[in-house]
PDB file of N, CA, C and O in Angstrom:
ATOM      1  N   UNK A   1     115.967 108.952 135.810  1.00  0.00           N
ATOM      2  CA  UNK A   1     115.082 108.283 136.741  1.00  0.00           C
ATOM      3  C   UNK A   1     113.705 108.930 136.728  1.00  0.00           C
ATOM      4  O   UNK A   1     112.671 108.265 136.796  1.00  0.00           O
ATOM      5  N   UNK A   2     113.740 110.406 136.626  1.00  0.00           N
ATOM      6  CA  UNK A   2     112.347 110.908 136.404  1.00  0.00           C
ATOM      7  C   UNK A   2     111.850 110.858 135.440  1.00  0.00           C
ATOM      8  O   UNK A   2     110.641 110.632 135.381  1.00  0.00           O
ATOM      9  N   UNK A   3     112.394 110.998 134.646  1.00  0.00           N
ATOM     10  CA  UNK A   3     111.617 110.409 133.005  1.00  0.00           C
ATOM     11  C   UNK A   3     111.185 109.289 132.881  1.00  0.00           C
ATOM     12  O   UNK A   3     110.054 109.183 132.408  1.00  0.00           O
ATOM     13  N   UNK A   4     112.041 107.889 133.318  1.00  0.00           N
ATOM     14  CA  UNK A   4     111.402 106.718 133.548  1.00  0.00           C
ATOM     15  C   UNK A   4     110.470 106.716 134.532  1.00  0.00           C
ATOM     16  O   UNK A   4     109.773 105.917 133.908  1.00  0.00           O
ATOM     17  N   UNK A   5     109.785 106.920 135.604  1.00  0.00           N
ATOM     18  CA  UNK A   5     108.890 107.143 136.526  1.00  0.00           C
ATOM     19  C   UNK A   5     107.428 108.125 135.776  1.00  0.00           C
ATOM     20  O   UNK A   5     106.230 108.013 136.037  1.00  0.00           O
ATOM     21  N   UNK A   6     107.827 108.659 135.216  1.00  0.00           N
ATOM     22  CA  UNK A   6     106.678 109.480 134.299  1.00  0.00           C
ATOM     23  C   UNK A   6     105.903 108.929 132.898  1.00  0.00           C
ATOM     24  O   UNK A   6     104.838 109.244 132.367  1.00  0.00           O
ATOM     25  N   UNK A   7     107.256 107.679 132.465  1.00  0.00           N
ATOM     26  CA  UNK A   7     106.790 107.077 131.297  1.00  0.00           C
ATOM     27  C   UNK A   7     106.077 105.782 132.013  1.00  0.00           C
ATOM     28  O   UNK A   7     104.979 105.300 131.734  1.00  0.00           O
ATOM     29  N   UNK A   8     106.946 105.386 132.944  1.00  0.00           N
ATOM     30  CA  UNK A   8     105.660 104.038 133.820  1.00  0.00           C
ATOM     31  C   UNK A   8     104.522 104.915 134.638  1.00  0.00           C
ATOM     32  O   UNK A   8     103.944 104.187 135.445  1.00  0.00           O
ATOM     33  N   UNK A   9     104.164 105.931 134.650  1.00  0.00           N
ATOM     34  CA  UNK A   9     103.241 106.335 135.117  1.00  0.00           C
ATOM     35  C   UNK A   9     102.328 106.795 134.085  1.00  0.00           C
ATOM     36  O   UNK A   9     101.173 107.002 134.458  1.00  0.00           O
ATOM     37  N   UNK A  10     102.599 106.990 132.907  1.00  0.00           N
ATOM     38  CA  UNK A  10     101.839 107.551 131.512  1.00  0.00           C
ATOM     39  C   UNK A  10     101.289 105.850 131.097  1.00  0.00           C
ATOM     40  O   UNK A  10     100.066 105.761 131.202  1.00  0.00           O
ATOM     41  N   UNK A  11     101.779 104.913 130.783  1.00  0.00           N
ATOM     42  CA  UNK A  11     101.900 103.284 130.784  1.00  0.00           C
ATOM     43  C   UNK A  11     100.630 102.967 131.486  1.00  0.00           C
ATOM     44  O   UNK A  11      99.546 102.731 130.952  1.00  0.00           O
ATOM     45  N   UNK A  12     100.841 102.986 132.454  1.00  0.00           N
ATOM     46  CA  UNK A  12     100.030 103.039 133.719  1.00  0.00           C
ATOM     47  C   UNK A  12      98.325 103.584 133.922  1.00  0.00           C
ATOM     48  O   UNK A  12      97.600 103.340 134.886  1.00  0.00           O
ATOM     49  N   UNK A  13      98.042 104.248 132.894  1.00  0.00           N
ATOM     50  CA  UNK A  13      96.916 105.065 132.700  1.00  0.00           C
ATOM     51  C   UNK A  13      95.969 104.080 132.015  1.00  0.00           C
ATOM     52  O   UNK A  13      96.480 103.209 131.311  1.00  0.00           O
ATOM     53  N   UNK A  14      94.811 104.121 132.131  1.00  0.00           N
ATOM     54  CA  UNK A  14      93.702 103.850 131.234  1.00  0.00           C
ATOM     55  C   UNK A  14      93.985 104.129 130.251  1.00  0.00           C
ATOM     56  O   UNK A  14      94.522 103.387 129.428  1.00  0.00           O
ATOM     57  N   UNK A  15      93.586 105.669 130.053  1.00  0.00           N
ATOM     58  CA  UNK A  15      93.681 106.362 128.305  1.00  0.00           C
ATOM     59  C   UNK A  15      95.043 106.001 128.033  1.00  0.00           C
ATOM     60  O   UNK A  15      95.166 105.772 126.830  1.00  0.00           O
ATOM     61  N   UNK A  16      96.030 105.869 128.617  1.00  0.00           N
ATOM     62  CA  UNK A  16      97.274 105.931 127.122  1.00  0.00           C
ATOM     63  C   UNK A  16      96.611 104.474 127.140  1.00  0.00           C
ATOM     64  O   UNK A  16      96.270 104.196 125.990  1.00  0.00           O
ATOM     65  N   UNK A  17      96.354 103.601 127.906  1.00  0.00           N
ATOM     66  CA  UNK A  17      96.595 102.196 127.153  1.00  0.00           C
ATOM     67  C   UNK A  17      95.173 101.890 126.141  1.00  0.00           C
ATOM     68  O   UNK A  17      95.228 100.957 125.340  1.00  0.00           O
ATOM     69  N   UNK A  18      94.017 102.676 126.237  1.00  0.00           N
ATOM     70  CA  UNK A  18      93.054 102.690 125.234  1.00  0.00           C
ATOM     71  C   UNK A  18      93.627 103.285 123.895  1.00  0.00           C
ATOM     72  O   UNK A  18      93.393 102.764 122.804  1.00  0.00           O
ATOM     73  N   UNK A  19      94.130 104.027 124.000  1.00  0.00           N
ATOM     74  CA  UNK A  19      94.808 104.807 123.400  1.00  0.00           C
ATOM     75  C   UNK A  19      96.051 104.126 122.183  1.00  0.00           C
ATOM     76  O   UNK A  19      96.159 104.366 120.981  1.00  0.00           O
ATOM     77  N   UNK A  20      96.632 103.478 122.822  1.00  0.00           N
ATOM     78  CA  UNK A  20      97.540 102.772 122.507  1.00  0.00           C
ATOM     79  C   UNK A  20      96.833 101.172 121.693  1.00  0.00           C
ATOM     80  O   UNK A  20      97.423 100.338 121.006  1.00  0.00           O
ATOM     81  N   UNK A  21      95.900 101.209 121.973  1.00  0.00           N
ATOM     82  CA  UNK A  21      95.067  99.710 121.669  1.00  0.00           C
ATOM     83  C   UNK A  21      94.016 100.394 120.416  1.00  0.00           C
ATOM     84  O   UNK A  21      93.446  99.545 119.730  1.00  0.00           O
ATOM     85  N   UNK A  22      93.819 101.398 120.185  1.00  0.00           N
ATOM     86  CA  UNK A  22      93.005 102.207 118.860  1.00  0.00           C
ATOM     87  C   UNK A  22      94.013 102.800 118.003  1.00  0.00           C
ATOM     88  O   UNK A  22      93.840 103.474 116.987  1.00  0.00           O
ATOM     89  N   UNK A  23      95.020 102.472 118.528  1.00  0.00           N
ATOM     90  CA  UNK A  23      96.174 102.899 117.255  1.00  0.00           C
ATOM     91  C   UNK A  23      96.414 101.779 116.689  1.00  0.00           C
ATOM     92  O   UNK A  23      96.433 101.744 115.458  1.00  0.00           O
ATOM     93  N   UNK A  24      96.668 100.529 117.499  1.00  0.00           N
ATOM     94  CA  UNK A  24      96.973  99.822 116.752  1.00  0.00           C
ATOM     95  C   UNK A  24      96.100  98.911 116.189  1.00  0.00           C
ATOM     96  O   UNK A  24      96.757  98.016 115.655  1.00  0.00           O
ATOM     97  N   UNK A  25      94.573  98.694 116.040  1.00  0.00           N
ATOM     98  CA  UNK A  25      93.572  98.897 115.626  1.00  0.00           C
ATOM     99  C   UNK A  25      93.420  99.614 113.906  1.00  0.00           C
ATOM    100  O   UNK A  25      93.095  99.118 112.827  1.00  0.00           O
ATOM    101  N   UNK A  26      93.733 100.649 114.229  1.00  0.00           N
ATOM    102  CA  UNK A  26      94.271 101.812 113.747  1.00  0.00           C
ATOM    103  C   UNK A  26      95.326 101.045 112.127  1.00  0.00           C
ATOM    104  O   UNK A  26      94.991 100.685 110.999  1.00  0.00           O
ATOM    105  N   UNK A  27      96.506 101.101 112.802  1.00  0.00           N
ATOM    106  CA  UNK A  27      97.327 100.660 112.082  1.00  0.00           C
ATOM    107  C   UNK A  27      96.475  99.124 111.111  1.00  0.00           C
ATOM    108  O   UNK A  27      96.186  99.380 109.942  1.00  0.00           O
ATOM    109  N   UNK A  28      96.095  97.509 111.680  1.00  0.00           N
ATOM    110  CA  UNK A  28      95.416  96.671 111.323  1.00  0.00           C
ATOM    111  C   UNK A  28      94.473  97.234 110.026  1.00  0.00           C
ATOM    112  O   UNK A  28      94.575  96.831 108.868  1.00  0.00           O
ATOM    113  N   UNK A  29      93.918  97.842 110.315  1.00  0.00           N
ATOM    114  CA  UNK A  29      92.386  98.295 109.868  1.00  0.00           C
ATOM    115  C   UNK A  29      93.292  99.000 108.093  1.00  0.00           C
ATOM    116  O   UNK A  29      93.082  98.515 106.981  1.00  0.00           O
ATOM    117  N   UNK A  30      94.036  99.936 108.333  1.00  0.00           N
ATOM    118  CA  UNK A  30      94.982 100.458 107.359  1.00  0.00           C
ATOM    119  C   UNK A  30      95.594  99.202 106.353  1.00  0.00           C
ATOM    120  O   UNK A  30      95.352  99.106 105.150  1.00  0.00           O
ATOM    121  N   UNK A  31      96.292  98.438 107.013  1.00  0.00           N
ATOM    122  CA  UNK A  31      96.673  97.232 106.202  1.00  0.00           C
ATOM    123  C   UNK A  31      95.495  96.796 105.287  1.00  0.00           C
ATOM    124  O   UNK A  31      95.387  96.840 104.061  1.00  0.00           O
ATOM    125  N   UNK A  32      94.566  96.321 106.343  1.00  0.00           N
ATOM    126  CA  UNK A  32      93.276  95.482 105.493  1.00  0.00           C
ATOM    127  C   UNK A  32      92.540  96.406 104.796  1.00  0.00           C
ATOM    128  O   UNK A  32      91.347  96.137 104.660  1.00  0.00           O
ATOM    129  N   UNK A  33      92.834  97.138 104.454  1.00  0.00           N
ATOM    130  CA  UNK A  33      92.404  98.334 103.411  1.00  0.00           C
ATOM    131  C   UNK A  33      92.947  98.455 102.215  1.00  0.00           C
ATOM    132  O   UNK A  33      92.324  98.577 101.161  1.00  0.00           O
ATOM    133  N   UNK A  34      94.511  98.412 102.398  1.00  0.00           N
ATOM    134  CA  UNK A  34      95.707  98.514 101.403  1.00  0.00           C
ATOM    135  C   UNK A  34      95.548  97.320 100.596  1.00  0.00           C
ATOM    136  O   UNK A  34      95.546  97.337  99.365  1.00  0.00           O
ATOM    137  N   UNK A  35      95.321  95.551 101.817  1.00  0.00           N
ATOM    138  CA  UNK A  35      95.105  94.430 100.905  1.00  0.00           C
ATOM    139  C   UNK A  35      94.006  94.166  99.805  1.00  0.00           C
ATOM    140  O   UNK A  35      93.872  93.299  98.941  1.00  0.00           O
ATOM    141  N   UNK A  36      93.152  95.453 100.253  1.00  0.00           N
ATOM    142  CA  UNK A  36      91.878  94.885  99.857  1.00  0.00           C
ATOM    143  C   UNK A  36      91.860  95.811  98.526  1.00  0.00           C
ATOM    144  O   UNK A  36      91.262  95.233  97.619  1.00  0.00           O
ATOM    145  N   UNK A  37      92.418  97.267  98.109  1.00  0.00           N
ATOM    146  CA  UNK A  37      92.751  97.931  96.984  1.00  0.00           C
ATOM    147  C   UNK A  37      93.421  96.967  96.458  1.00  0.00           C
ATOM    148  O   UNK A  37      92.965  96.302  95.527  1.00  0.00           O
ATOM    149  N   UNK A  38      94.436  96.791  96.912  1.00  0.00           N
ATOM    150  CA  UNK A  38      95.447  95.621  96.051  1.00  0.00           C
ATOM    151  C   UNK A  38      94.579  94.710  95.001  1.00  0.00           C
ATOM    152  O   UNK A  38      94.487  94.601  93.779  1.00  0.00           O
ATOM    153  N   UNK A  39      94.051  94.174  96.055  1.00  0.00           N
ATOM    154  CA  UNK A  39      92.958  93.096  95.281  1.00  0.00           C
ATOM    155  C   UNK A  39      91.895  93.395  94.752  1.00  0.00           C
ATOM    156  O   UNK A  39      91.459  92.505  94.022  1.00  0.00           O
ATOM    157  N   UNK A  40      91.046  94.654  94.847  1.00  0.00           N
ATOM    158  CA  UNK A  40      90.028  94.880  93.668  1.00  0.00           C
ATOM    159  C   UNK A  40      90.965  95.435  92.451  1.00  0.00           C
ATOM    160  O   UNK A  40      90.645  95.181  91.290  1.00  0.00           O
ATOM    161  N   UNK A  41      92.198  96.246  92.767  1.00  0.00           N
ATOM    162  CA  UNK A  41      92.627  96.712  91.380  1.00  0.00           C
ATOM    163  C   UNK A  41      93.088  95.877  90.974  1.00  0.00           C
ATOM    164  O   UNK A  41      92.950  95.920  89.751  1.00  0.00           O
ATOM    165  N   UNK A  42      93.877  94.623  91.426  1.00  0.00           N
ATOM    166  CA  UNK A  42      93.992  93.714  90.505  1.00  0.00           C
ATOM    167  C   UNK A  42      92.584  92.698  89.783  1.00  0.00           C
ATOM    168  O   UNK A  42      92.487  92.615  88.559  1.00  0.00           O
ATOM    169  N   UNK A  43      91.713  92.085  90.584  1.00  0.00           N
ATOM    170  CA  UNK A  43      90.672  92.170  89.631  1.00  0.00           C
ATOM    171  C   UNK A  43      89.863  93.150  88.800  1.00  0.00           C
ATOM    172  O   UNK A  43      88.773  92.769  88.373  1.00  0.00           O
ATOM    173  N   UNK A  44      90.232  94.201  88.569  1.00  0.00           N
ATOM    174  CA  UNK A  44      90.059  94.997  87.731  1.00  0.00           C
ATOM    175  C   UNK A  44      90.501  94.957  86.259  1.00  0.00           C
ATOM    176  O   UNK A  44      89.952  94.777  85.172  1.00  0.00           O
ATOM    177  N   UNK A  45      91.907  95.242  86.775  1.00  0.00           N
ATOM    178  CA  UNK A  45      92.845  94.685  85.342  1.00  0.00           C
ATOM    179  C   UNK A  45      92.705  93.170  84.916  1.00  0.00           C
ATOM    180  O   UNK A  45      93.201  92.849  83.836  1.00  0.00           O
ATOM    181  N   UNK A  46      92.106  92.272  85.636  1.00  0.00           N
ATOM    182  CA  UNK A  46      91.671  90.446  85.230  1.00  0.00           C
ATOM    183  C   UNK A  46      90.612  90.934  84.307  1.00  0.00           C
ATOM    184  O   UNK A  46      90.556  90.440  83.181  1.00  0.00           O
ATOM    185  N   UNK A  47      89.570  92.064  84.750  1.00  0.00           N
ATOM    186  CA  UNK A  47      88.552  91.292  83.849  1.00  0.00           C
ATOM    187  C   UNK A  47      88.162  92.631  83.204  1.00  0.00           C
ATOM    188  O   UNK A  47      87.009  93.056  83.266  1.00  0.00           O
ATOM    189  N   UNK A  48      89.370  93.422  82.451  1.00  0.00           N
ATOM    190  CA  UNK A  48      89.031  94.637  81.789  1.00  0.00           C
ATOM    191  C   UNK A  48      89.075  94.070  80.156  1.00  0.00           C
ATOM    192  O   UNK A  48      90.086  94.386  79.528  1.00  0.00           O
ATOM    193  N   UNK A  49      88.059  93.270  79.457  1.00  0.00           N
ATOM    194  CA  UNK A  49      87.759  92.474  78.457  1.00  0.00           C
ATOM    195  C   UNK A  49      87.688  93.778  77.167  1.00  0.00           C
ATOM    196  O   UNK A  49      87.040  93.631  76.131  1.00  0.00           O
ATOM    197  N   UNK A  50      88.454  94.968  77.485  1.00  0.00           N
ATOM    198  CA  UNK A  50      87.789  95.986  76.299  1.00  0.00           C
ATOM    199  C   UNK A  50      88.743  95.353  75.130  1.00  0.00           C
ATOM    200  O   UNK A  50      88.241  94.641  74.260  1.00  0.00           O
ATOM    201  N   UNK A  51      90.099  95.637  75.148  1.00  0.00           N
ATOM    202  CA  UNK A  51      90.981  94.686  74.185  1.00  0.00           C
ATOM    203  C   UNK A  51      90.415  93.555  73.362  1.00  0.00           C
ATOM    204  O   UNK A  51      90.477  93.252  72.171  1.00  0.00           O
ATOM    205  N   UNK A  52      89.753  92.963  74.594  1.00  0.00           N
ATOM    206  CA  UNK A  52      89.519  91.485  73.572  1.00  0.00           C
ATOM    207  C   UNK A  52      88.270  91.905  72.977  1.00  0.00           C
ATOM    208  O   UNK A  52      88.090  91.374  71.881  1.00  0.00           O
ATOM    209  N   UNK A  53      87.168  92.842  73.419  1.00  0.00           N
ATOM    210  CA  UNK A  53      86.262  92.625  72.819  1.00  0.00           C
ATOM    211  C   UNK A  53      86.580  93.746  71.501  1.00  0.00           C
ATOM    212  O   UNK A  53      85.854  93.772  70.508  1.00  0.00           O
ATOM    213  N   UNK A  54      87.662  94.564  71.656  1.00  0.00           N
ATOM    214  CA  UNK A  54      88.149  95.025  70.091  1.00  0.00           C
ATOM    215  C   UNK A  54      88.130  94.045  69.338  1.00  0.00           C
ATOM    216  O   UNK A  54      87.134  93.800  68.658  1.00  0.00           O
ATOM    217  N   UNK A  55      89.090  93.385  69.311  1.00  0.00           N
ATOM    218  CA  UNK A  55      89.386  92.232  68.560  1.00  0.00           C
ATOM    219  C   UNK A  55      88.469  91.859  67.999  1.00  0.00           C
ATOM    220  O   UNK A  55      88.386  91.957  66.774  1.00  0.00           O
ATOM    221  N   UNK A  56      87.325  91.211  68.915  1.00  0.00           N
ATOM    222  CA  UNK A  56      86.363  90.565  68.111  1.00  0.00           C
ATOM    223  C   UNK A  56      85.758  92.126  67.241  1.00  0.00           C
ATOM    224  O   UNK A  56      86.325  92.108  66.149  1.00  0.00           O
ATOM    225  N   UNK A  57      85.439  92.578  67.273  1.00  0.00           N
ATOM    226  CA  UNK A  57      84.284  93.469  66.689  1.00  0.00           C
ATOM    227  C   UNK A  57      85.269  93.337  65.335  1.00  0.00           C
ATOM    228  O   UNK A  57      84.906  92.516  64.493  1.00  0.00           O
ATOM    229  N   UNK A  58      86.594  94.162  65.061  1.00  0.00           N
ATOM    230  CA  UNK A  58      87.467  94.017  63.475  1.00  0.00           C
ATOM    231  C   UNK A  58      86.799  92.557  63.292  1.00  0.00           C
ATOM    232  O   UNK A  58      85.877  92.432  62.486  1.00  0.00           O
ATOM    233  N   UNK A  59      87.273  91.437  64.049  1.00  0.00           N
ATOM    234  CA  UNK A  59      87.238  90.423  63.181  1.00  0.00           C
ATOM    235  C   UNK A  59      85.923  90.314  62.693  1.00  0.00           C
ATOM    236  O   UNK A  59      85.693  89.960  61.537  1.00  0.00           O
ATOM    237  N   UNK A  60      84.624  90.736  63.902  1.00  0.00           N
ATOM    238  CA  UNK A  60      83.687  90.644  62.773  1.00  0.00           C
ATOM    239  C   UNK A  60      83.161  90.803  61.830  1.00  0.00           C
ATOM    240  O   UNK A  60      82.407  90.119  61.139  1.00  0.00           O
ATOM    241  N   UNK A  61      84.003  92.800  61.705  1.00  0.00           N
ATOM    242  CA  UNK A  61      83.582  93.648  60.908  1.00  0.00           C
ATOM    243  C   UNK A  61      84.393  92.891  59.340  1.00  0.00           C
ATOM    244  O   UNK A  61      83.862  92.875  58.230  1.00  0.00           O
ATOM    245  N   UNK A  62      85.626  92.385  59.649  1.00  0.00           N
ATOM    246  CA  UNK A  62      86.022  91.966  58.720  1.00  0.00           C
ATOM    247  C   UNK A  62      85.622  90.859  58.237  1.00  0.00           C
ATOM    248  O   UNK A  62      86.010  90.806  57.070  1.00  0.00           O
ATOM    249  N   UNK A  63      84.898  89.700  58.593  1.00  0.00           N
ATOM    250  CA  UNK A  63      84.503  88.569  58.287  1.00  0.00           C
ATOM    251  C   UNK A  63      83.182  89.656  57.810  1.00  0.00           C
ATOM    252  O   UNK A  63      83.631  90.201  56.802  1.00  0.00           O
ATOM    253  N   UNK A  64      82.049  90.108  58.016  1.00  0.00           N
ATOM    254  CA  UNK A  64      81.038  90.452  57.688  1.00  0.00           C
ATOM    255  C   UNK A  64      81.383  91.441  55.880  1.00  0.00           C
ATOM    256  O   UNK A  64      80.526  91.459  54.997  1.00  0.00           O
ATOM    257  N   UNK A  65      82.627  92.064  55.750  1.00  0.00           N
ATOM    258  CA  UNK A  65      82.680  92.378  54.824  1.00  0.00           C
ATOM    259  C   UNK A  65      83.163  91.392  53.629  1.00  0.00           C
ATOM    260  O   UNK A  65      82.733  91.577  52.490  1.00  0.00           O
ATOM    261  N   UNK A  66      83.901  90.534  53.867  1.00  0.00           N
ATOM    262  CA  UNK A  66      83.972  89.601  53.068  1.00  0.00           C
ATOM    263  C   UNK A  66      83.188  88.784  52.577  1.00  0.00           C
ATOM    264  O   UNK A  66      83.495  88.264  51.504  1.00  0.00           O
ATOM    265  N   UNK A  67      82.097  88.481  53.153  1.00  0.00           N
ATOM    266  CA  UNK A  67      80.846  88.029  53.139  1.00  0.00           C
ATOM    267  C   UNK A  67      79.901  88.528  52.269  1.00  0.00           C
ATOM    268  O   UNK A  67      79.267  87.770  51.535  1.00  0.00           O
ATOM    269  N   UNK A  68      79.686  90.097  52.274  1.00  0.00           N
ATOM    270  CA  UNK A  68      79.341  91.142  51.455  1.00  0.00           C
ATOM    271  C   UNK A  68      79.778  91.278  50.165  1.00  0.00           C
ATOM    272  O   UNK A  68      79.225  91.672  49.139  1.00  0.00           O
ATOM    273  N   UNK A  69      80.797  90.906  50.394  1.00  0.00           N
ATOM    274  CA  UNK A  69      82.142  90.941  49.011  1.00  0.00           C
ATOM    275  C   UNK A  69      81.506  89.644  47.890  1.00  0.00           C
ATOM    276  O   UNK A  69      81.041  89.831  46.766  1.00  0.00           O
ATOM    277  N   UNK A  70      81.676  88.250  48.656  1.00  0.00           N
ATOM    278  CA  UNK A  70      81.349  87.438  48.091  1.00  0.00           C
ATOM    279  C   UNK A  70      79.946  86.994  47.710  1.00  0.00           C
ATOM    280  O   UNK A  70      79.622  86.228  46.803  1.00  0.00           O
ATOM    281  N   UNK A  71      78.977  87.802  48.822  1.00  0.00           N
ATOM    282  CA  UNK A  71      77.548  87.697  47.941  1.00  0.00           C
ATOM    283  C   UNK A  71      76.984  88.548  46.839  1.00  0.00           C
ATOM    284  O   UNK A  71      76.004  88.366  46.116  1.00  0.00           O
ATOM    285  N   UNK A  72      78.265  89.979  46.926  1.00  0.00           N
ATOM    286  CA  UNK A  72      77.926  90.546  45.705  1.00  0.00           C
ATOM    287  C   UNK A  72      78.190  90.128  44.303  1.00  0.00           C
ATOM    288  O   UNK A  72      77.494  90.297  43.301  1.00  0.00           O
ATOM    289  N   UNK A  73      79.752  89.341  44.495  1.00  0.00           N
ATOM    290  CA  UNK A  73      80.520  88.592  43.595  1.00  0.00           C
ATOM    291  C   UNK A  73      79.326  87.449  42.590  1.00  0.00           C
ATOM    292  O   UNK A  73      79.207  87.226  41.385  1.00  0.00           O
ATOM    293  N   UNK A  74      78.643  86.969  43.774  1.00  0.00           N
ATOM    294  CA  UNK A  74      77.762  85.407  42.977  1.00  0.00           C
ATOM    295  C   UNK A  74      77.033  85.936  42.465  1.00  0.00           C
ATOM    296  O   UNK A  74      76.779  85.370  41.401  1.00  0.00           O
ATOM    297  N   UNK A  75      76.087  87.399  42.720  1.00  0.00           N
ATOM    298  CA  UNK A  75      74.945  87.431  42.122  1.00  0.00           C
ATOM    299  C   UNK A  75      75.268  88.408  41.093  1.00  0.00           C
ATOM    300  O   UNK A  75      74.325  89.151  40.822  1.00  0.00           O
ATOM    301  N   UNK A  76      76.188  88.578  40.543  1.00  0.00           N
ATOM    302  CA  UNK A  76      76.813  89.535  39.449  1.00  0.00           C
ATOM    303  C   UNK A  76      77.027  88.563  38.190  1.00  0.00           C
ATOM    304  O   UNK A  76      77.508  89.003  37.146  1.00  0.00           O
TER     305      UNK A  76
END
């Protein structure tokens, strides 16, 4: 009975209930933080183009040598 009378009297307070309303604030604010990493690191990995732009560079390097190949070929 005294413990319940001390916890409705702690309840009961300004500060615990400010208190209680900046935690969970608190907590909100944490989530929309977590969603929001979530979502830049996944657009991160969407538009990390280094792979593809490997790709192209061999293929160019390789189309550009063949090219080389065959204009040395004609004028020989």
């Amino acid at each position: 009975m005294k413990n319940r009378s001390k916890s409705n009297q702690l309840e009961e307070m300004d500060s615990y209930k400010k208190l209680r309303e900046i935690e969970k604030k608190m907590q909100e604010n944490e989530n929309v933080i977590f969603s929001l990493t979530s979502f830049v690191d996944g657009k991160l990995d969407d538009s990390d183009y280094n792979g593809i732009m490997k790709e192209c560079m061999d293929l160019q390097a390789e189309i550009n040598n063949e090219l080389v190949k065959k204009t040395l070929s004609v004028k020989l």
